[in-house]
The first five atom37 places (N, CA, C, CB, O) and aatype in JSON, in Angstrom:
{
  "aatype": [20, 20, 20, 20, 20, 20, 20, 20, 20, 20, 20, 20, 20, 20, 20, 20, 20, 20, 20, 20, 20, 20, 20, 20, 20, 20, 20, 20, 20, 20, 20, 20, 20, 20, 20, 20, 20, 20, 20, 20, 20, 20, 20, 20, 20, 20, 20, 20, 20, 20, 20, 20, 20, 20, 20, 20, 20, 20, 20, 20, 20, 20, 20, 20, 20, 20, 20, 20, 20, 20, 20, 20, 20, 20, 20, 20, 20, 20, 20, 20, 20, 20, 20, 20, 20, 20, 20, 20, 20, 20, 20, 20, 20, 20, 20, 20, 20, 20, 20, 20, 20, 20, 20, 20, 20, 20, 20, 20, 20, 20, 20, 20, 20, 20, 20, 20, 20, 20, 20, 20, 20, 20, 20, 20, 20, 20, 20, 20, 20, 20, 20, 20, 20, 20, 20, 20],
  "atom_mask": [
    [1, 1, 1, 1, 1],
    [1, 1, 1, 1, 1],
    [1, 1, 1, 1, 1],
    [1, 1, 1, 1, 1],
    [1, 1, 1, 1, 1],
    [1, 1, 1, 1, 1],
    [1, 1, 1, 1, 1],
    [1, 1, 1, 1, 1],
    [1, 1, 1, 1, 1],
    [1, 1, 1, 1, 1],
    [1, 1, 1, 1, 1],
    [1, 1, 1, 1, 1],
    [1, 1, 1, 1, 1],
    [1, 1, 1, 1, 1],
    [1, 1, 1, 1, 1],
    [1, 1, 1, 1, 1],
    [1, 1, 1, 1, 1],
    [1, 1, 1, 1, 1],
    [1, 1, 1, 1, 1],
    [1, 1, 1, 1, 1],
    [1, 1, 1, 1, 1],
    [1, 1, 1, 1, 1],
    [1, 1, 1, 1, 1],
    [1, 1, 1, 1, 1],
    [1, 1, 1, 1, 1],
    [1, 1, 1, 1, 1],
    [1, 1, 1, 1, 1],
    [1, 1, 1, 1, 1],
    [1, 1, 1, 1, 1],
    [1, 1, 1, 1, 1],
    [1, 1, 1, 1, 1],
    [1, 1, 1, 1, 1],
    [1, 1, 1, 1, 1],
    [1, 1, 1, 1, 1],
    [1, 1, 1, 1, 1],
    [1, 1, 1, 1, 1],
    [1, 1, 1, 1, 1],
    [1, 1, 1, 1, 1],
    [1, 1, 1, 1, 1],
    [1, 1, 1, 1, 1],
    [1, 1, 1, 1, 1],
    [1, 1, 1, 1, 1],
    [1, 1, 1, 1, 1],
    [1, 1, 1, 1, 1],
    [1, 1, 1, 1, 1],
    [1, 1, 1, 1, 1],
    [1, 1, 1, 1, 1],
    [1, 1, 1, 1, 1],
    [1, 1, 1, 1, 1],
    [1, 1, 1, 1, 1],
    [1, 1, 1, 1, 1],
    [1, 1, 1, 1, 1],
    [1, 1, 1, 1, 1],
    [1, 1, 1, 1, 1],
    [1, 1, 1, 1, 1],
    [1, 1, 1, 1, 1],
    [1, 1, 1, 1, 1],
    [1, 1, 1, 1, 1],
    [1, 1, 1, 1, 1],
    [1, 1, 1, 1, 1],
    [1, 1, 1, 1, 1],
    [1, 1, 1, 1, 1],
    [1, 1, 1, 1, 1],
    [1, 1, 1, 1, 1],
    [1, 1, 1, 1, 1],
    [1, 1, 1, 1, 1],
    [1, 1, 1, 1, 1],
    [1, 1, 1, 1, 1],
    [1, 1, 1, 1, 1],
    [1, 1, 1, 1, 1],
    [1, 1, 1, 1, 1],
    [1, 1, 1, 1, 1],
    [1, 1, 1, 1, 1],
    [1, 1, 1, 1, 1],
    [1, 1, 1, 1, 1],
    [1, 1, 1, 1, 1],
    [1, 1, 1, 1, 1],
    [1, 1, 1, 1, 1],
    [1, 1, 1, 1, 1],
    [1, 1, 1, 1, 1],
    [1, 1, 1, 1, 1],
    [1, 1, 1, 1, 1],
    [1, 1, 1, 1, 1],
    [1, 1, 1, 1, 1],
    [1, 1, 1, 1, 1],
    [1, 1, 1, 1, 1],
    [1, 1, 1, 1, 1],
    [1, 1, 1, 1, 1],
    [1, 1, 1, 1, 1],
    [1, 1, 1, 1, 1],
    [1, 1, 1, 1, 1],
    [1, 1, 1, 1, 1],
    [1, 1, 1, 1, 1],
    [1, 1, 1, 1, 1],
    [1, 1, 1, 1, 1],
    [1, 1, 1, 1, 1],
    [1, 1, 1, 1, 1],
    [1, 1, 1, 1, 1],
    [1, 1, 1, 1, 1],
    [1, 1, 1, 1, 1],
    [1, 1, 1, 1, 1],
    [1, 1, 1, 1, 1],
    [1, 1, 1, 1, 1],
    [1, 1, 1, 1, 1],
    [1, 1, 1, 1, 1],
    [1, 1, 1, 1, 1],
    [1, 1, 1, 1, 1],
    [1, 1, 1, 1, 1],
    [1, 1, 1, 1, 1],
    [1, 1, 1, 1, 1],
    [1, 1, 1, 1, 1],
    [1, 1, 1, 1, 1],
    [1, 1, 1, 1, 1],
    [1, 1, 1, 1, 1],
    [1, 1, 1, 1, 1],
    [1, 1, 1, 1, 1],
    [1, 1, 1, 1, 1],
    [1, 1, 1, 1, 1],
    [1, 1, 1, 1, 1],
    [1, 1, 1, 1, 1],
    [1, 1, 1, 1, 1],
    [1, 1, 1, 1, 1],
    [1, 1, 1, 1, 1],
    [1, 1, 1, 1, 1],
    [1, 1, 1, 1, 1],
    [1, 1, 1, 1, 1],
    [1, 1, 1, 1, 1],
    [1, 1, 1, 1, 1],
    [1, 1, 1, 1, 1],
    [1, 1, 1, 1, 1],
    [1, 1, 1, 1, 1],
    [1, 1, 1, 1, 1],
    [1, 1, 1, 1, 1],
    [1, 1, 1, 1, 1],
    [1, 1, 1, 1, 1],
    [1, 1, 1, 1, 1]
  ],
  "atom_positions": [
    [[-4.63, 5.71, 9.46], [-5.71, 6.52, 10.01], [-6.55, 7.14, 8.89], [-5.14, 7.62, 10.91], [-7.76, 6.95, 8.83]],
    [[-5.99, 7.74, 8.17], [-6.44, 8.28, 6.74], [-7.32, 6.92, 6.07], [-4.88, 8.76, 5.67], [-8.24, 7.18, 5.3]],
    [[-7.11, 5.99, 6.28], [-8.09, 5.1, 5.43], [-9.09, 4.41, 6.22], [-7.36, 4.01, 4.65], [-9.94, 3.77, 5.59]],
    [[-9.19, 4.43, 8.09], [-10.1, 4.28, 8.51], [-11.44, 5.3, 8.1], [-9.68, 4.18, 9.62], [-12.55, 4.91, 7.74]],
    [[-10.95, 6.75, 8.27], [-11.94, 7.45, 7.46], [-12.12, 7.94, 6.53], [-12.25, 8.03, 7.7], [-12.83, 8.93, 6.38]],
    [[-11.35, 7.19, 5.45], [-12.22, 7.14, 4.09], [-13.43, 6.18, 4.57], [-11.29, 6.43, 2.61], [-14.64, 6.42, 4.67]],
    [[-12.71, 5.04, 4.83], [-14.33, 4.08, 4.39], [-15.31, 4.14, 5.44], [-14.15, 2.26, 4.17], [-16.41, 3.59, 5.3]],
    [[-15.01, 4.74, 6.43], [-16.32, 4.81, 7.67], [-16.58, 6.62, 7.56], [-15.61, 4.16, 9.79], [-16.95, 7.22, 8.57]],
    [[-16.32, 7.41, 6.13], [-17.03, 8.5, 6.27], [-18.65, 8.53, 6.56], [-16.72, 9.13, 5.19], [-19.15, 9.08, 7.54]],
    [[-19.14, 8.09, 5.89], [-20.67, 8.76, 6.04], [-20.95, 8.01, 7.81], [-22.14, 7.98, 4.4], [-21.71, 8.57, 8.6]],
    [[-20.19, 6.71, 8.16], [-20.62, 6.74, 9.93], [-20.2, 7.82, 10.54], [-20.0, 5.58, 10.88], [-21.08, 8.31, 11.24]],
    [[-18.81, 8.59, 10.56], [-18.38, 9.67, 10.8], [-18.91, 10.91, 10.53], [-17.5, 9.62, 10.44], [-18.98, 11.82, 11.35]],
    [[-19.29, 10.94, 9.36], [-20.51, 12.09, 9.38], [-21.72, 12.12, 9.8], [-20.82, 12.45, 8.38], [-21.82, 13.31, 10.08]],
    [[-22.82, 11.61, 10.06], [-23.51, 10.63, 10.66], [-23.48, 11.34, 12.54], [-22.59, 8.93, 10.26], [-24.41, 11.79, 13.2]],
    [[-22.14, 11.19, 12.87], [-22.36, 11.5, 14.1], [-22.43, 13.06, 14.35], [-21.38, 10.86, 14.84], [-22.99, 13.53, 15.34]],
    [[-21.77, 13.88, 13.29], [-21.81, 15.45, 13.47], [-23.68, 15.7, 12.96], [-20.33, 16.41, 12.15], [-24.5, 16.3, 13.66]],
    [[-23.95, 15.13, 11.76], [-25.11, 15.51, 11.61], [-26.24, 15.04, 12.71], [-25.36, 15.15, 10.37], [-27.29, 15.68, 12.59]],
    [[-26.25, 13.82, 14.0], [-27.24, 13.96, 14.67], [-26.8, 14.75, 15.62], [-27.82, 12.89, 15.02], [-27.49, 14.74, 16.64]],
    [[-25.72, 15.53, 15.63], [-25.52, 16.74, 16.51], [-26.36, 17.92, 15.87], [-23.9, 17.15, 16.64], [-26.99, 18.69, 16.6]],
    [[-26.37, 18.04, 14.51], [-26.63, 19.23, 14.22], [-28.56, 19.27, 13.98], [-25.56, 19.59, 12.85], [-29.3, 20.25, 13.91]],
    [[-28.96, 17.45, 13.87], [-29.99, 17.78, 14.14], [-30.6, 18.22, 15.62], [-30.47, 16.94, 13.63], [-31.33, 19.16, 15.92]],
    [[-29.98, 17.1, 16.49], [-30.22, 17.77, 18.22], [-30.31, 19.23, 18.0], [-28.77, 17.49, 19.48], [-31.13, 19.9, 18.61]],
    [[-29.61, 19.65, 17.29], [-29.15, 21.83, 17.43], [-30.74, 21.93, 17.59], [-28.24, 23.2, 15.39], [-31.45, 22.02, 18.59]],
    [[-31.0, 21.87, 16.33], [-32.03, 22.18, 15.02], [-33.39, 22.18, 15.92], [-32.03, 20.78, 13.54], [-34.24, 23.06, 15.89]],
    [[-33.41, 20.84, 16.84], [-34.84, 20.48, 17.27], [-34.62, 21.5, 18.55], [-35.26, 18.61, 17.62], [-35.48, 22.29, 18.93]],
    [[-33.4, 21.34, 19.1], [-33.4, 22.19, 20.41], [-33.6, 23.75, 20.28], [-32.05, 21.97, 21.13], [-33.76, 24.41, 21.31]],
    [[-33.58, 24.41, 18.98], [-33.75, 25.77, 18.27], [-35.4, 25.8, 17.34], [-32.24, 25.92, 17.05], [-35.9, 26.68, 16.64]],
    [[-35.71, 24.95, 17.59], [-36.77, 24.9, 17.34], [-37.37, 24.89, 18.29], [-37.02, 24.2, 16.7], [-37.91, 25.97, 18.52]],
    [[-37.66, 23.65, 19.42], [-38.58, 24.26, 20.52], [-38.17, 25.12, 20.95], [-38.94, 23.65, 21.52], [-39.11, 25.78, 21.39]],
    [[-37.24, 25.63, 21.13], [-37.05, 27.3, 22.2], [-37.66, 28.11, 21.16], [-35.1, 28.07, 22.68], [-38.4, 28.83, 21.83]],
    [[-37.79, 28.4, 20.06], [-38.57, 29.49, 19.15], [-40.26, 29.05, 19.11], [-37.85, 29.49, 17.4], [-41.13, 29.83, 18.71]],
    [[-40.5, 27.78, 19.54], [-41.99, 27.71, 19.2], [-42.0, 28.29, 21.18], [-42.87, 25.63, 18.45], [-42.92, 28.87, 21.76]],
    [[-41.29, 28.06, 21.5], [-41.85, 27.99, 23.01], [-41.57, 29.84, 23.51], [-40.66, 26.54, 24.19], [-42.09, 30.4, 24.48]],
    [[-40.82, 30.33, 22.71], [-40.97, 32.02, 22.88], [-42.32, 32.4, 22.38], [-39.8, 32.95, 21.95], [-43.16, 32.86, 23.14]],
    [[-42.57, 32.2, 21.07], [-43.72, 32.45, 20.4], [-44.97, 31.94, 21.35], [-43.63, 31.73, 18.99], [-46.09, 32.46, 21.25]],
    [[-44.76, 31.13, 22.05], [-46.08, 30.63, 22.57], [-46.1, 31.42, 24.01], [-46.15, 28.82, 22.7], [-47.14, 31.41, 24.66]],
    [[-44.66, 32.27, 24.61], [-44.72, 33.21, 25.73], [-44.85, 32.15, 26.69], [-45.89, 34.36, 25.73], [-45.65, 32.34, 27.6]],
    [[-44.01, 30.69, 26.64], [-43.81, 29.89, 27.71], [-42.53, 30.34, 28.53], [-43.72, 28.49, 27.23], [-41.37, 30.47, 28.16]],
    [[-43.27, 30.58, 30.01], [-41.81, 31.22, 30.98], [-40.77, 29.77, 30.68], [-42.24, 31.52, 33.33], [-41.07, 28.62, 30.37]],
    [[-39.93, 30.2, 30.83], [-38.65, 29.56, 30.97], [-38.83, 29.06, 32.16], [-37.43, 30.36, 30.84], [-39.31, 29.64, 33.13]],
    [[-38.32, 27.67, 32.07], [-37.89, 26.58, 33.23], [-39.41, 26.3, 33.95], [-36.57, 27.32, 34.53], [-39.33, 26.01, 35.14]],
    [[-40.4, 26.33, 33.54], [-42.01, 26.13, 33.93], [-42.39, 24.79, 33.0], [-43.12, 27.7, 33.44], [-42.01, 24.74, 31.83]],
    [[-43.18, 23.68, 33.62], [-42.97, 22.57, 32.6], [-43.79, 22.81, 31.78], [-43.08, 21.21, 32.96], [-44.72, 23.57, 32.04]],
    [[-43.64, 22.13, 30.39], [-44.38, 21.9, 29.56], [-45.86, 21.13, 29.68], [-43.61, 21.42, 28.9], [-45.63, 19.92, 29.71]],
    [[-47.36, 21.4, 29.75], [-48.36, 20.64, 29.72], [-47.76, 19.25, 28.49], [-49.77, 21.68, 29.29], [-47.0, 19.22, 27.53]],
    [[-48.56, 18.35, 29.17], [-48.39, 17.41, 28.16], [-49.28, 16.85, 27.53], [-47.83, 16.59, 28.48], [-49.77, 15.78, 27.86]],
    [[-49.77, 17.81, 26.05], [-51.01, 17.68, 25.25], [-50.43, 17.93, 23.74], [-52.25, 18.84, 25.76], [-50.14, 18.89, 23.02]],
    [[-50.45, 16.27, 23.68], [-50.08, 16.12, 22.03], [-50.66, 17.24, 20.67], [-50.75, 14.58, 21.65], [-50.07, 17.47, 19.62]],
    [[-51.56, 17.6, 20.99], [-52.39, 18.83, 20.08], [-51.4, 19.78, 20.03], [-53.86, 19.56, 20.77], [-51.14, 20.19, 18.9]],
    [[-50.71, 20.29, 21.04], [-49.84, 21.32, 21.11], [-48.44, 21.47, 20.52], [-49.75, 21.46, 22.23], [-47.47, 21.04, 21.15]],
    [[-48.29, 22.05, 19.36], [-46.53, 21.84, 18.78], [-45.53, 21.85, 19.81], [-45.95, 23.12, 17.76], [-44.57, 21.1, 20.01]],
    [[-46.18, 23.4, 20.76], [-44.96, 22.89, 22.03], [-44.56, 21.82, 22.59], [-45.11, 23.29, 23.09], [-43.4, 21.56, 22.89]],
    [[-45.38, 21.23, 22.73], [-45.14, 19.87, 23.73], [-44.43, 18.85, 22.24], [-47.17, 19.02, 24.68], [-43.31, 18.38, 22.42]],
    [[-45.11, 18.59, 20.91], [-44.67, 17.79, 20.35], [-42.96, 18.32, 19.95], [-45.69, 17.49, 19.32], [-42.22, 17.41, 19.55]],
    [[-42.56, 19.26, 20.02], [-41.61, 19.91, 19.59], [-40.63, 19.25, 20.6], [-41.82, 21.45, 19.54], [-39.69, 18.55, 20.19]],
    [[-40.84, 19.46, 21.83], [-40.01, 19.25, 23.17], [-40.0, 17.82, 23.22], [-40.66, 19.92, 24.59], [-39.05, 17.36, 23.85]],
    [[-41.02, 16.78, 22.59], [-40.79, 15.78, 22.98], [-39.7, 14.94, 21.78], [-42.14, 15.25, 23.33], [-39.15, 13.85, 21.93]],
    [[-39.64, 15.86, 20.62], [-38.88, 15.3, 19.34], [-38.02, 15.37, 20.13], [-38.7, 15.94, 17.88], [-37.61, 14.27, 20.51]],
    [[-37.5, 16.34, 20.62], [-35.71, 16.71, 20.94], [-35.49, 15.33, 21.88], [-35.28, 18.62, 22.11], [-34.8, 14.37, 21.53]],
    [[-36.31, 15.44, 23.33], [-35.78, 14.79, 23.93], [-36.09, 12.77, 24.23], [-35.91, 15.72, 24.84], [-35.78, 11.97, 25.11]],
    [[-36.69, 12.71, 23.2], [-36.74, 11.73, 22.31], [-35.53, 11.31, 21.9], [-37.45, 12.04, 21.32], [-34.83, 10.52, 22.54]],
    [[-35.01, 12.23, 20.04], [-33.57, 11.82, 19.92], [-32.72, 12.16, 20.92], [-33.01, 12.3, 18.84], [-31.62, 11.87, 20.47]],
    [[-32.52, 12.8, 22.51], [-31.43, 12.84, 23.18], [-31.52, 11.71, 23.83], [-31.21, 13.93, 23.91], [-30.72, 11.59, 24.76]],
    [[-32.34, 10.75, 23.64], [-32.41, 9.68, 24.5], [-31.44, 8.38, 23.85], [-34.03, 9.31, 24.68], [-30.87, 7.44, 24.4]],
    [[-31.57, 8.79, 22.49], [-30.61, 7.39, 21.54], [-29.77, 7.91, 21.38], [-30.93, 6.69, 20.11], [-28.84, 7.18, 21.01]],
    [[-29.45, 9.23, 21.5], [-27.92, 9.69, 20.7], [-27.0, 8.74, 21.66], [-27.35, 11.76, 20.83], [-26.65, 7.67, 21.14]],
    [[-26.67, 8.92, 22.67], [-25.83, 8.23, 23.55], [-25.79, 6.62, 23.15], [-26.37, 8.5, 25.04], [-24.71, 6.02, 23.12]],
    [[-26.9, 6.04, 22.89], [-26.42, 4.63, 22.27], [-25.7, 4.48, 20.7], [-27.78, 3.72, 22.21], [-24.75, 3.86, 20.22]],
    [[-26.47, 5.19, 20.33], [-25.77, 5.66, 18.28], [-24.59, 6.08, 18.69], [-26.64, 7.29, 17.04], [-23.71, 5.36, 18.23]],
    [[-24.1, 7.12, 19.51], [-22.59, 7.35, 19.26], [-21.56, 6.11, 20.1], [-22.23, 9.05, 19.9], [-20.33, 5.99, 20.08]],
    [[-22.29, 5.53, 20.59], [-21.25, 4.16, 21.74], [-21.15, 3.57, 20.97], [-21.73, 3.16, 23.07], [-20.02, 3.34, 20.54]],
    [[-22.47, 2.93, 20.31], [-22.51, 1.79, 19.0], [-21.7, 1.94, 17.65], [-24.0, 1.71, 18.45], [-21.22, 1.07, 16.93]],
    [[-21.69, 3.28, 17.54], [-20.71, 3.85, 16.1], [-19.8, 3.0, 16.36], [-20.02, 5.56, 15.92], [-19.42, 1.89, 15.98]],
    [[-19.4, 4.22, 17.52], [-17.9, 4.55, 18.2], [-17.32, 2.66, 17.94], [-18.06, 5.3, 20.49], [-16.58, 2.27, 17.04]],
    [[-17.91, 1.87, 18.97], [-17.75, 0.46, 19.23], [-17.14, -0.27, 17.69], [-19.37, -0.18, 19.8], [-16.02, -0.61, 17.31]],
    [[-18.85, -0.28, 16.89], [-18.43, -0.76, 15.26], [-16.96, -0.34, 14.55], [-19.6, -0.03, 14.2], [-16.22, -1.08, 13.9]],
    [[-16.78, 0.89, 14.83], [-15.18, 1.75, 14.09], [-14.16, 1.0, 14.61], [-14.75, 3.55, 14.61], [-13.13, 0.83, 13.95]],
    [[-14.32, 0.52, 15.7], [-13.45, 0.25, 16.64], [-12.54, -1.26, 16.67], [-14.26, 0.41, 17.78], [-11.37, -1.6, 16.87]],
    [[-14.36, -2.15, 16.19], [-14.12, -3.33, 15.98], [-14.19, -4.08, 14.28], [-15.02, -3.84, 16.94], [-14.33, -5.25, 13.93]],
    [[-14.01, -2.48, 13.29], [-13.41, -2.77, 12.15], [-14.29, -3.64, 11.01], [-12.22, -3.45, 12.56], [-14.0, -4.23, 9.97]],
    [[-16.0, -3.28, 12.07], [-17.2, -3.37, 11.33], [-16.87, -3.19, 9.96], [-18.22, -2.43, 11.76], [-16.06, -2.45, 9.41]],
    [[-18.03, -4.41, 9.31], [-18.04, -3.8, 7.83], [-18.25, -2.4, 7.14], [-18.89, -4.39, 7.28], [-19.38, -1.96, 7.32]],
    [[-17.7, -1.86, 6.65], [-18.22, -0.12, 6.19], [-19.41, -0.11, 5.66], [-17.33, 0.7, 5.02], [-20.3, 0.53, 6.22]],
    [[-19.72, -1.07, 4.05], [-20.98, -0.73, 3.64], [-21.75, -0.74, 4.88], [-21.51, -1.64, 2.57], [-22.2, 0.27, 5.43]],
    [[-21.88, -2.11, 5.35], [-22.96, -2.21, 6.85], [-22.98, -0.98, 7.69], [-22.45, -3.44, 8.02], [-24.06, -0.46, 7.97]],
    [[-22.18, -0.62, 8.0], [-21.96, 0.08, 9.64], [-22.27, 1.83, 8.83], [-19.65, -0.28, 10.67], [-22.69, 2.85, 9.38]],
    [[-21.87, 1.62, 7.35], [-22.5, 3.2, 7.29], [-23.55, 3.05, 6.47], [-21.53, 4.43, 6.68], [-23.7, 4.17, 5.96]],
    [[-24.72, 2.01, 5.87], [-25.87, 2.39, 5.35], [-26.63, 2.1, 6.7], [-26.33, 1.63, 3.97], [-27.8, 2.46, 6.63]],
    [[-26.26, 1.51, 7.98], [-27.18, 1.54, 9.5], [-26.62, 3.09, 10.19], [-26.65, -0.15, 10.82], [-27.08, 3.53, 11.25]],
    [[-26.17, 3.39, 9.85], [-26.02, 5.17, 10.55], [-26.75, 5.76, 9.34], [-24.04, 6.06, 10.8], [-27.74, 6.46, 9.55]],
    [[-26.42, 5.57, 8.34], [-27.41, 6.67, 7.51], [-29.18, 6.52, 7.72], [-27.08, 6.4, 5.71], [-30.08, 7.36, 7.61]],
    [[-29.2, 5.02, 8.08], [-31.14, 4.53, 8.59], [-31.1, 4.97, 9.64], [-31.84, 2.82, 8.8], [-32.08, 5.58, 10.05]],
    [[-29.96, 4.81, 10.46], [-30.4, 5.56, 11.87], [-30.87, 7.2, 11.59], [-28.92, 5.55, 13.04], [-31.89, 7.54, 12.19]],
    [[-30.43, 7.9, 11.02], [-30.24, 9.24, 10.39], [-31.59, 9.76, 10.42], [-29.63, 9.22, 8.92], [-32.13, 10.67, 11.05]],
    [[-32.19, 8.46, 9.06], [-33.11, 8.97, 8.22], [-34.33, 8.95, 9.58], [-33.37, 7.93, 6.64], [-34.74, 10.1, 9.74]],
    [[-34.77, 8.28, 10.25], [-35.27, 7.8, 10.89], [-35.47, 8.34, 12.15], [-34.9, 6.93, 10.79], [-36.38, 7.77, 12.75]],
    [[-34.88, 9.32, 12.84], [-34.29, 10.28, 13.61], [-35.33, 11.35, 12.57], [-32.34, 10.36, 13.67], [-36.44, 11.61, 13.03]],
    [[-34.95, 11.93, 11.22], [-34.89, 13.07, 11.03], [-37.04, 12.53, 10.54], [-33.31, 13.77, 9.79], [-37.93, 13.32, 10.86]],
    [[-37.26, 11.7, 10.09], [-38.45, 11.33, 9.64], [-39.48, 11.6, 11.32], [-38.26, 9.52, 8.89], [-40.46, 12.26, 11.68]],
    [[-38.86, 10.99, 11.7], [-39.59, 10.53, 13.5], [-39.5, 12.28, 14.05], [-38.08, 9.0, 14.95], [-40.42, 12.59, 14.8]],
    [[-38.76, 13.09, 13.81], [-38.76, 14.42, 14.17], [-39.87, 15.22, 13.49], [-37.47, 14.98, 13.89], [-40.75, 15.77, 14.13]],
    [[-39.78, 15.26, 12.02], [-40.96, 15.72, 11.39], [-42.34, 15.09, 11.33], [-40.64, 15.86, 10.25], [-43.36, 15.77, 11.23]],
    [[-42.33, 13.71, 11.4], [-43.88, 13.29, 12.02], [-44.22, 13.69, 13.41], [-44.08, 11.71, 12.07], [-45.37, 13.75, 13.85]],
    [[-43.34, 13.91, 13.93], [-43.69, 14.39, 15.17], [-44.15, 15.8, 15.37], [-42.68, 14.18, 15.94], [-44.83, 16.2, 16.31]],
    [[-43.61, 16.67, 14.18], [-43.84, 18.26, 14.77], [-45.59, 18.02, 13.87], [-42.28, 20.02, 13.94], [-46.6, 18.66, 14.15]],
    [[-45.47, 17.02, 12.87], [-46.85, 17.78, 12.15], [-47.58, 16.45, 12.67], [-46.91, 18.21, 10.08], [-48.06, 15.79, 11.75]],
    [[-47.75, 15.95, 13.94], [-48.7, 14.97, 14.72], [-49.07, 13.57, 14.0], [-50.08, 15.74, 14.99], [-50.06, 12.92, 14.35]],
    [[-48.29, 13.22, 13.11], [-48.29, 12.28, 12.35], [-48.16, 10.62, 13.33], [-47.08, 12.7, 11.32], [-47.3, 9.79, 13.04]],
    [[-49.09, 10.45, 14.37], [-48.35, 9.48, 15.35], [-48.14, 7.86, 14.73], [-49.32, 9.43, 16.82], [-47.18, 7.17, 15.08]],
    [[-49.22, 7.35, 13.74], [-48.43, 5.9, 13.14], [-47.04, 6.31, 12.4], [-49.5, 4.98, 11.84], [-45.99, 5.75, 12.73]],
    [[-47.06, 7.23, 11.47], [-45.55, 7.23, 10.85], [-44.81, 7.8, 11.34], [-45.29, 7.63, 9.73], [-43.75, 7.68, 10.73]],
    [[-44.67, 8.88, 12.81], [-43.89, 8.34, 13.65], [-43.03, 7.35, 14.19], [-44.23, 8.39, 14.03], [-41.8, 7.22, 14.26]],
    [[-43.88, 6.75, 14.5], [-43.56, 5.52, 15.37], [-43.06, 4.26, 14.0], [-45.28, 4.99, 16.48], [-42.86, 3.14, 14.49]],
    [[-42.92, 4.3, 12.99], [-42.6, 4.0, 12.12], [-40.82, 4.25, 12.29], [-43.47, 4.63, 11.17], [-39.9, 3.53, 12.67]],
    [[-40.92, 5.41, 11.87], [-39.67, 6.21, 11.75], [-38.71, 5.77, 13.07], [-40.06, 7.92, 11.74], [-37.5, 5.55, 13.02]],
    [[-39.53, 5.69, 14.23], [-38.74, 5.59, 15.25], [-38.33, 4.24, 15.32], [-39.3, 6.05, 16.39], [-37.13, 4.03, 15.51]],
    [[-39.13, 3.24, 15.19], [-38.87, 1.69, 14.82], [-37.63, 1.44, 13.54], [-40.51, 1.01, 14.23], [-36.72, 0.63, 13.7]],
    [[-37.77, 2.22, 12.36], [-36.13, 1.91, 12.05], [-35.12, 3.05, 12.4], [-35.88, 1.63, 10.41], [-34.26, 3.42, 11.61]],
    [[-35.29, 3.53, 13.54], [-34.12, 4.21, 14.0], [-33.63, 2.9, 15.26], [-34.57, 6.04, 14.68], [-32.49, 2.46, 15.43]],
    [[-34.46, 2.63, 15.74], [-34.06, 1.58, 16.69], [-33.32, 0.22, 16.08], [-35.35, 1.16, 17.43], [-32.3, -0.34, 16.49]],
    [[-34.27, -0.14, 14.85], [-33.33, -1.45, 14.2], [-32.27, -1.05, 13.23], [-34.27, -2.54, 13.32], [-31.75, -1.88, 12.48]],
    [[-31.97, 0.14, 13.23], [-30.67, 0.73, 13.33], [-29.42, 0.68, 14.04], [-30.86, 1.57, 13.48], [-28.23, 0.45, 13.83]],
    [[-30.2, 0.98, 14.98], [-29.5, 0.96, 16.36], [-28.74, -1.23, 16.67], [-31.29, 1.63, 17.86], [-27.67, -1.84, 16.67]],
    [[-29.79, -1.4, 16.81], [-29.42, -2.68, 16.65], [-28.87, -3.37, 15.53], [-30.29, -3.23, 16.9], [-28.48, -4.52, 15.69]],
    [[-28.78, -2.83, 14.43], [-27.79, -3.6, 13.41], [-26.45, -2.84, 13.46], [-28.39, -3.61, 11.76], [-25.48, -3.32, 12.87]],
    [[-26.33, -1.64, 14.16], [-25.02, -1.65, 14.34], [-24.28, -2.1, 15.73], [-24.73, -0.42, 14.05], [-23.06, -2.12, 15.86]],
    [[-25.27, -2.49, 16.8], [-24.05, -3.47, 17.63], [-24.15, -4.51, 17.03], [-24.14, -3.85, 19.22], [-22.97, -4.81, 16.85]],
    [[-24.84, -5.4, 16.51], [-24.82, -6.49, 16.04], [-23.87, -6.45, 14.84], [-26.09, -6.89, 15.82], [-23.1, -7.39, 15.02]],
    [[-23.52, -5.76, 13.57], [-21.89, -5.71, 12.97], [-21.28, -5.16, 13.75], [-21.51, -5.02, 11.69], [-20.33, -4.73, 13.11]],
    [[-21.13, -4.78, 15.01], [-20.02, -4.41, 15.89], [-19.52, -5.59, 16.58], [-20.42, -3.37, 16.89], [-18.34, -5.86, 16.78]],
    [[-21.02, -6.55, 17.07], [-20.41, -7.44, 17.79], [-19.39, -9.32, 16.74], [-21.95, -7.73, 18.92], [-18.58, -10.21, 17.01]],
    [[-20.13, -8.93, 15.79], [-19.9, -9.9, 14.79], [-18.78, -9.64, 14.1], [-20.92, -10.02, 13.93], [-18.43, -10.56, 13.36]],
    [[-17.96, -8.47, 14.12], [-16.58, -7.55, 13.65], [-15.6, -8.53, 14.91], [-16.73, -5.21, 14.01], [-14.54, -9.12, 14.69]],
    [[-16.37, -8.46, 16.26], [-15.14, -8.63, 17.38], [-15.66, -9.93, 17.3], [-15.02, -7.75, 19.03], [-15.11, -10.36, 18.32]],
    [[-16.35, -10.95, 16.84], [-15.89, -12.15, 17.16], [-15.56, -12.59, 16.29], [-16.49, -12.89, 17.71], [-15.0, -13.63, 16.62]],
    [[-15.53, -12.43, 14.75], [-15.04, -12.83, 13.58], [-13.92, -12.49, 13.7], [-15.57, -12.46, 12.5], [-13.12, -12.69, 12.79]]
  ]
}
């Protein structure tokens, strides 16, 4: 057990840090959205100009992949994925997540969508060494 996580640390870390970014973005829009004196539980307009709205849409943006990044980890660990592989595609998933969050708060929409494109072929290179672990 001890030597599964040595070599799949940074995938293992990886999964606490897109928790702690989820925190981060979810503590962030609730402070832009006090400051802006938005009632609670009233929807958000949806006007990209507005940090509120871009703020709210970072979060629930990354809450939309976390659930595949942690299945796909989870899966790769499981099926004894390569380490270099399976943890420099969680660290792109990472970067890519945290890039796609900050183009997003400062309206940056091509390098956005950049950022979000290798969070996704992230995403996909780790089922793909997950699935290539279980048939090898």
């Amino acid at each position: 057990m001890e030597n599964l996580l040595t070599v799949y640390m940074p995938a293992i870390a990886s999964l606490g840090i897109i928790g702690g970014l989820l925190l981060v973005q979810l503590v962030v829009a609730d402070v832009i959205g006090i400051l802006n004196k938005q009632p609670p539980g009233t929807p958000i307009p949806a006007d990209h100009s507005k940090l509120l709205f871009r703020a709210h849409r970072a979060h629930a943006n990354t809450n939309e992949s976390v659930a595949a990044f942690l299945a796909l980890t989870l899966f790769a660990i499981a099926m004894s994925a390569p380490p270099f592989w399976l943890n420099t595609l969680c660290l792109a998933y990472i970067a890519g997540r945290v890039g796609h969050m900050l183009c997003y708060y400062a309206n940056l929409k091509i390098l956005r969508s950049i950022f979000f494109g290798i969070a996704t072929l992230a995403l996909v290179g780790i089922l793909a060494v997950g699935i290539a672990a279980c048939l090898g």
